[in-house]
C-alpha positions as CSV (number, residue, x, y, z in Angstrom):
1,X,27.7,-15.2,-18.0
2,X,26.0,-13.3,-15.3
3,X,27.1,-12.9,-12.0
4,X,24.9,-11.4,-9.5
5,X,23.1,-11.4,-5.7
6,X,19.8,-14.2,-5.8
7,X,16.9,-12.6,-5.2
8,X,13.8,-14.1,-4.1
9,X,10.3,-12.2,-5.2
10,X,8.0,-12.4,-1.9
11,X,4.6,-10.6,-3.1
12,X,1.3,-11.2,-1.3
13,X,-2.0,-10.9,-3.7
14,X,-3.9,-8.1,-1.9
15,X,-6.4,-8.1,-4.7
16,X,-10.2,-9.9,-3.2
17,X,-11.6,-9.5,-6.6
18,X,-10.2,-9.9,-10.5
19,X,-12.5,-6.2,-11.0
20,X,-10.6,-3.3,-10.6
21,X,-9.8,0.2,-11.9
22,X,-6.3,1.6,-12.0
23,X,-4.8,4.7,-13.1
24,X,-1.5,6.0,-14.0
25,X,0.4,8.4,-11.4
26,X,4.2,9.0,-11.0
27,X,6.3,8.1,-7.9
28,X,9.9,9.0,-6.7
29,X,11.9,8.6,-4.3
30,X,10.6,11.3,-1.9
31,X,7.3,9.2,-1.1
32,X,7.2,8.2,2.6
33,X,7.0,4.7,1.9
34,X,10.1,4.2,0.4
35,X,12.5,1.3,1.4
36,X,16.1,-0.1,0.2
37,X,16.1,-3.6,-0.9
38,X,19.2,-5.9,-0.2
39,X,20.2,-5.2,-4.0
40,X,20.5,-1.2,-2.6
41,X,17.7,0.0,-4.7
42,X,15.1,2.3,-3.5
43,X,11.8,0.6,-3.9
44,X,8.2,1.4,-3.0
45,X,6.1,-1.8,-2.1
46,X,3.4,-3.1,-3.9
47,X,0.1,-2.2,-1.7
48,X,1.4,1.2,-0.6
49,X,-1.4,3.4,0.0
50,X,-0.5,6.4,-2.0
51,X,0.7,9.3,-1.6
52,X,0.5,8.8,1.8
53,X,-1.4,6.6,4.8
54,X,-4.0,9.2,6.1
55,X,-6.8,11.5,4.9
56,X,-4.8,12.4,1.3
57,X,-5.0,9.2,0.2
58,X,-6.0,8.3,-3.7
59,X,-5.3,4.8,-4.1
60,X,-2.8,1.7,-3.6
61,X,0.1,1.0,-5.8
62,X,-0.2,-2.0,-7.6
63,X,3.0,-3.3,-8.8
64,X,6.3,-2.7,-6.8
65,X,8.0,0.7,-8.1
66,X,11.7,0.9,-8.7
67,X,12.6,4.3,-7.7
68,X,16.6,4.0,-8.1
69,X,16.9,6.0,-11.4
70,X,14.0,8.6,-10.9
71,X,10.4,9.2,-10.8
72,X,8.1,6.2,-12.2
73,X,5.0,6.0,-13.8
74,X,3.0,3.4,-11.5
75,X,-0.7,1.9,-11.7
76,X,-3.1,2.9,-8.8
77,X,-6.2,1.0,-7.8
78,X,-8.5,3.4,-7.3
79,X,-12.0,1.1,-6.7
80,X,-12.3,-2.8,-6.0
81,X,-12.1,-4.5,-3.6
82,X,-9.1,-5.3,-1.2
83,X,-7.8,-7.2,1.6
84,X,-5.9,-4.8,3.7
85,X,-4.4,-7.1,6.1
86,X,-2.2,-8.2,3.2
87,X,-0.9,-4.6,2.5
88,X,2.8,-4.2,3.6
89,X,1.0,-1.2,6.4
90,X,-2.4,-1.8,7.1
91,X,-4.8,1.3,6.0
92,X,-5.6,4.2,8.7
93,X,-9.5,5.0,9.6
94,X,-8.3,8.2,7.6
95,X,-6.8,6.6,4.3
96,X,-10.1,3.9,4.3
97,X,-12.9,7.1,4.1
98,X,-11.2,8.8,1.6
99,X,-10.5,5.7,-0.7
100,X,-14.3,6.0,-1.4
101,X,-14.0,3.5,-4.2
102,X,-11.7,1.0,-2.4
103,X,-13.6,-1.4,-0.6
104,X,-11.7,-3.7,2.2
105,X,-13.1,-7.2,2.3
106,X,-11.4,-7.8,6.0
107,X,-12.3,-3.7,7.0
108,X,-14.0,-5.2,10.2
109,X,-10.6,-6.7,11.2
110,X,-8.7,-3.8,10.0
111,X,-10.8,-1.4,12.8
112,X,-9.0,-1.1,16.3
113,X,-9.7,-0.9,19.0
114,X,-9.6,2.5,20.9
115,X,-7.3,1.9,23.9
116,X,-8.5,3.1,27.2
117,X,-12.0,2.0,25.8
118,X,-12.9,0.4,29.1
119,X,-13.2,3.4,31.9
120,X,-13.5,3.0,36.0
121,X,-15.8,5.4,37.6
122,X,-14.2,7.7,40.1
């Protein structure tokens, strides 16, 4: 019999559209985006913009990636369509221009506003 922790699966679908292209990339634990689960294991979040939230980005991890035992080979959307309000950190201006072929369904919601927008004359 096995005895172990209950663990409860909480993904959100951040895919807006069944088309999509992926490709294979490896991950490890040194990625930025890595958390501990309550089981100890060092995951990477499903929807984590990869290999990092800014101007370098490629893609977003599809699947949740087990990083515990070493590097892992992960799928990464590279085009289709998103919603990024649904991805566990919502996309920088940066990451969304150079994810040319990742399209944000909610990208109007997803731009901030620049604070100190409204100025008093002097």
């Amino acid at each position: 019999m096995y005895v172990g922790k209950k663990v409860t699966a909480k993904e959100i679908n951040f895919l807006a559209s069944s088309k999509f292209t992926s490709f294979s990339t490896m991950v490890d634990d040194t990625n930025t985006a890595v958390v501990t689960d309550e089981l100890g294991h060092k995951v990477i979040p499903a929807g984590t913009i990869l290999p990092t939230n800014d101007a370098k980005a490629k893609g977003v991890l599809l699947n949740e990636a087990d990083v515990n035992e070493g590097p892992q080979m992960v799928g990464m959307l590279v085009e289709g369509w998103l919603y990024g309000q649904r991805l566990p950190v919502a996309p920088s201006a940066a990451a969304m221009t150079a994810m040319t072929a990742v399209h944000f369904k909610d990208a109007d919601s997803l731009a901030t506003p620049t604070s100190g927008s409204t100025s008093s004359a002097s």
